[in-house]
C-alpha positions as CSV (number, residue, x, y, z in Angstrom):
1,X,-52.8,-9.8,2.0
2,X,-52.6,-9.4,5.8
3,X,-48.9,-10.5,6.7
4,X,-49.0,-9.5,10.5
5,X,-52.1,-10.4,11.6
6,X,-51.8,-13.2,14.4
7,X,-54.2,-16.2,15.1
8,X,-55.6,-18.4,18.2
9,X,-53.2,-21.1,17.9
10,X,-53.6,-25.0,18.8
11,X,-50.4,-25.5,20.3
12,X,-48.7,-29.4,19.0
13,X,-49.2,-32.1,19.7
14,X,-46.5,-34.9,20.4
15,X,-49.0,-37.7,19.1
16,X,-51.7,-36.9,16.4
17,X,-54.7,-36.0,18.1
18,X,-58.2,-35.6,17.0
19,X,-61.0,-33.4,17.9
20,X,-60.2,-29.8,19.7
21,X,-57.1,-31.4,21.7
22,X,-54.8,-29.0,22.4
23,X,-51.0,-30.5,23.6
24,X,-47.1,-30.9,23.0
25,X,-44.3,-28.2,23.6
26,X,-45.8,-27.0,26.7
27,X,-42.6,-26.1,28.4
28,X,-38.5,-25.0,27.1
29,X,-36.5,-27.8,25.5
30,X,-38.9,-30.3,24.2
31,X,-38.2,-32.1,21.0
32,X,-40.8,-33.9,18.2
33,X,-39.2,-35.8,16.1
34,X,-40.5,-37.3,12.7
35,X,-38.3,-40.2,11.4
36,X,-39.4,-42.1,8.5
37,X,-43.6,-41.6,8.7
38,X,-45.7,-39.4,7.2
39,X,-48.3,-37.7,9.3
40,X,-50.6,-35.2,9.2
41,X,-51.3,-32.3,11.9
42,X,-55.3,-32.2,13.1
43,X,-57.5,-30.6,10.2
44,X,-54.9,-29.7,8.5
45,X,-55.0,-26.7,11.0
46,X,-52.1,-24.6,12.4
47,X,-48.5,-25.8,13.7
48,X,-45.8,-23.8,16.6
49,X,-42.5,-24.7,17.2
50,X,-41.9,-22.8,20.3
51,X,-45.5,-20.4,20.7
52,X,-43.9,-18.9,24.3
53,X,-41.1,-21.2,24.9
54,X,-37.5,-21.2,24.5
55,X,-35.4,-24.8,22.7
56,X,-38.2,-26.3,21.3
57,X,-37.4,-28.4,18.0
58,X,-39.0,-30.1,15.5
59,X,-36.4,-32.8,13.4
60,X,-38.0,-34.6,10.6
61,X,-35.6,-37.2,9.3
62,X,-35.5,-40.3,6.6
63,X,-37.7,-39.8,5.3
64,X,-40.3,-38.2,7.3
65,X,-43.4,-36.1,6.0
66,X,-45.3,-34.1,7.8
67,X,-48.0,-31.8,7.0
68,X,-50.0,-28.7,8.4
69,X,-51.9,-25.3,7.6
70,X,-49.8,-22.3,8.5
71,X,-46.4,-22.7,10.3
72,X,-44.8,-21.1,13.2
73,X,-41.4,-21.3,14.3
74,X,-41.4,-18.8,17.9
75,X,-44.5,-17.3,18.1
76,X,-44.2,-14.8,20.8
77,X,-41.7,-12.5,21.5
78,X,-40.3,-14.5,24.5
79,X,-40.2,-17.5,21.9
80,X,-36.4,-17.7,20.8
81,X,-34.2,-20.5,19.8
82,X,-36.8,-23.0,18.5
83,X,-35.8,-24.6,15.6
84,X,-36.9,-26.7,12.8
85,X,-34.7,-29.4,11.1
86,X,-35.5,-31.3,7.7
87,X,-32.7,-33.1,6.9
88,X,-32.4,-36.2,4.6
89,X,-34.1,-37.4,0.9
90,X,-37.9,-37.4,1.2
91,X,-38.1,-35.9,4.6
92,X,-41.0,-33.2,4.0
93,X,-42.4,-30.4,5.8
94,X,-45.6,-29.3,3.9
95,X,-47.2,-25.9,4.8
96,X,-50.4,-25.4,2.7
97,X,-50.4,-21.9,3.9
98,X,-47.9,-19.4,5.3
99,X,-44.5,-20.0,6.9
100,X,-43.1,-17.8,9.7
101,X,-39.3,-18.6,11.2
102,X,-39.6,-15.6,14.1
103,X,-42.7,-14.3,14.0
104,X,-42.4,-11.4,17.1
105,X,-40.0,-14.2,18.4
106,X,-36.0,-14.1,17.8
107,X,-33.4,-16.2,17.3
108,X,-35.1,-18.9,15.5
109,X,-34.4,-21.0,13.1
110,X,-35.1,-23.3,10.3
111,X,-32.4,-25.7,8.3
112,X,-33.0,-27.4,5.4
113,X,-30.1,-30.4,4.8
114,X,-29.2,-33.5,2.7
115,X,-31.9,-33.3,0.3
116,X,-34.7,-32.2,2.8
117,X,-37.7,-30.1,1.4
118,X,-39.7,-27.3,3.0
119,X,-43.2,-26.3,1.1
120,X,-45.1,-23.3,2.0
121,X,-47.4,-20.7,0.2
122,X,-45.5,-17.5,1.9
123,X,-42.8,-17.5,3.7
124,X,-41.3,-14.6,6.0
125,X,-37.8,-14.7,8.0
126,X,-38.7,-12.4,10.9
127,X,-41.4,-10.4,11.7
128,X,-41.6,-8.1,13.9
129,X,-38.4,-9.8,15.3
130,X,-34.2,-9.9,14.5
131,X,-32.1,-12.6,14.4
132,X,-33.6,-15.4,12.6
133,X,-32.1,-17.7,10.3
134,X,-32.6,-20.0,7.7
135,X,-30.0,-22.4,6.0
136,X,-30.5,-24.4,2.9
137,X,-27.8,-26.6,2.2
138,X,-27.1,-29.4,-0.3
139,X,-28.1,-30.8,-3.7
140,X,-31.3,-32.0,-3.7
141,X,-31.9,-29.6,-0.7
142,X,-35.5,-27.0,-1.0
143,X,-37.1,-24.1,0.0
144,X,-40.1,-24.1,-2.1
145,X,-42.4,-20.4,-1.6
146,X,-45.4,-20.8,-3.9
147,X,-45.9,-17.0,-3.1
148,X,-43.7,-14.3,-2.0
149,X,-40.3,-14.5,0.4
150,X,-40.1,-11.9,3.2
151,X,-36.8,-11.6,5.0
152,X,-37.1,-9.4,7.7
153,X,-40.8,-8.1,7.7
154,X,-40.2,-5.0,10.2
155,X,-37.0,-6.9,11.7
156,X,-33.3,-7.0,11.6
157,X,-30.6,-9.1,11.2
158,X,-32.5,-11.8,9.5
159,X,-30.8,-13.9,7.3
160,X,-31.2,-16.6,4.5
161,X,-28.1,-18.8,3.9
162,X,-28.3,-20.7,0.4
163,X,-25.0,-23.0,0.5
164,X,-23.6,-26.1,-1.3
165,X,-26.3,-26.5,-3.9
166,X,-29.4,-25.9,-2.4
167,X,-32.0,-24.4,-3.8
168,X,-34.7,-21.7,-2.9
169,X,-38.2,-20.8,-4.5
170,X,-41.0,-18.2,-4.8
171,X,-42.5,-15.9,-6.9
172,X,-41.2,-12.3,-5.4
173,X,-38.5,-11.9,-3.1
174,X,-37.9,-9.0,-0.3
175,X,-35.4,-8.1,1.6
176,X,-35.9,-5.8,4.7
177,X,-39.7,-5.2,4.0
178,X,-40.6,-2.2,6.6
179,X,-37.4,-2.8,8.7
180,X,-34.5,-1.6,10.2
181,X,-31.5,-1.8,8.7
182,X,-29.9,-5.3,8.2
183,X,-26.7,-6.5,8.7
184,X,-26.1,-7.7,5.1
185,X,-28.3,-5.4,2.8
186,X,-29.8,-2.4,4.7
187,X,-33.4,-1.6,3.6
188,X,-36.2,0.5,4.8
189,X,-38.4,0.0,1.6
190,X,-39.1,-3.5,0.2
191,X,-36.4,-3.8,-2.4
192,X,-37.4,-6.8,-5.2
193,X,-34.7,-9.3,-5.7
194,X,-34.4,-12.8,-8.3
195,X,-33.1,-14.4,-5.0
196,X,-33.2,-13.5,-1.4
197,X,-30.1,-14.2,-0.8
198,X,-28.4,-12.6,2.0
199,X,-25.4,-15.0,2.0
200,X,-24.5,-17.4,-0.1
201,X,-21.8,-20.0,0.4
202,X,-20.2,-22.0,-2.2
């Protein structure tokens, strides 16, 4: 399994587009927002939140699913701040393949509310980058990992935040896999856990 390895990336796309066409967050501070349809990104194929830019978001609400290959939230190292928010019953972000929240890029994040649910085979918080976060929060509220959680893949100061009921799953869980020391539970070899939880809030 090759965790690091990066990929030439089709950057979004504000409408669904067919064919090779290449669009959406092309600049700092653009938002796509999925409320109440389900769609599906082209071939299934690869989605960024913020590949070089800085405030980009993604909000799927009521309702709203939305499904791609691998997922990106800040891509590049100057990509920080982006966000992704999933946030009522049957709003859906499907990832049939890996999920990164900071991937080289930091101070991303990814919050999962109100019953929202998140899908992904697996799923890293930070690599190769610090200060990511991701909040699930609420009954009814899921991080699904088919495989293996990462948080903090050669990073720091990553952090999960499971709060008020919300739920998280995968198969292994690490916490500060080939990283500096982090804030909550310094690691420098990948320690196994039930549940990486980092904080939890009641």
């Amino acid at each position: 399994m090759t965790m690091k390895a990066k990929f030439l990336l089709p950057i979004l796309a504000g409408v669904l587009l067919t064919g090779s066409a290449q669009a959406q967050y092309t600049d700092n501070n653009q938002t796509n927002t999925i409320s109440g349809v389900a769609s599906n990104w082209v071939d299934n194929g690869t989605y960024v939140v913020g590949s070089n830019w800085v405030y980009d978001a993604l909000n799927i609400l009521n309702g709203g699913v939305f499904s791609n290959g691998v997922g990106y939230i800040g891509y590049e190292a100057t990509a920080s701040n982006n966000s992704v928010l999933v946030s009522g019953t049957g709003s859906v972000w499907s990832n049939t393949s890996y999920l990164y929240i900071g991937n080289d890029g930091s101070g991303n994040s990814l919050t999962i509310t109100n019953g929202g649910t998140v899908y992904n085979g697996y799923g890293f918080i930070g690599v190769l980058s610090d200060d990511n976060t991701a909040l699930v929060s609420g009954s009814g509220s899921v991080w699904s990992n088919r495989n293996d959680l990462f948080v903090s893949d050669d990073g720091s100061s990553n952090v999960l935040t499971i709060a008020s009921s919300g739920t998280v799953y995968n198969a292994n869980s690490y916490i500060g896999y080939d990283s500096d020391p982090n804030t909550a539970l310094p690691q420098t070899e990948p320690l196994p856990v039930t549940s990486a939880v980092l904080e939890s809030e009641s």
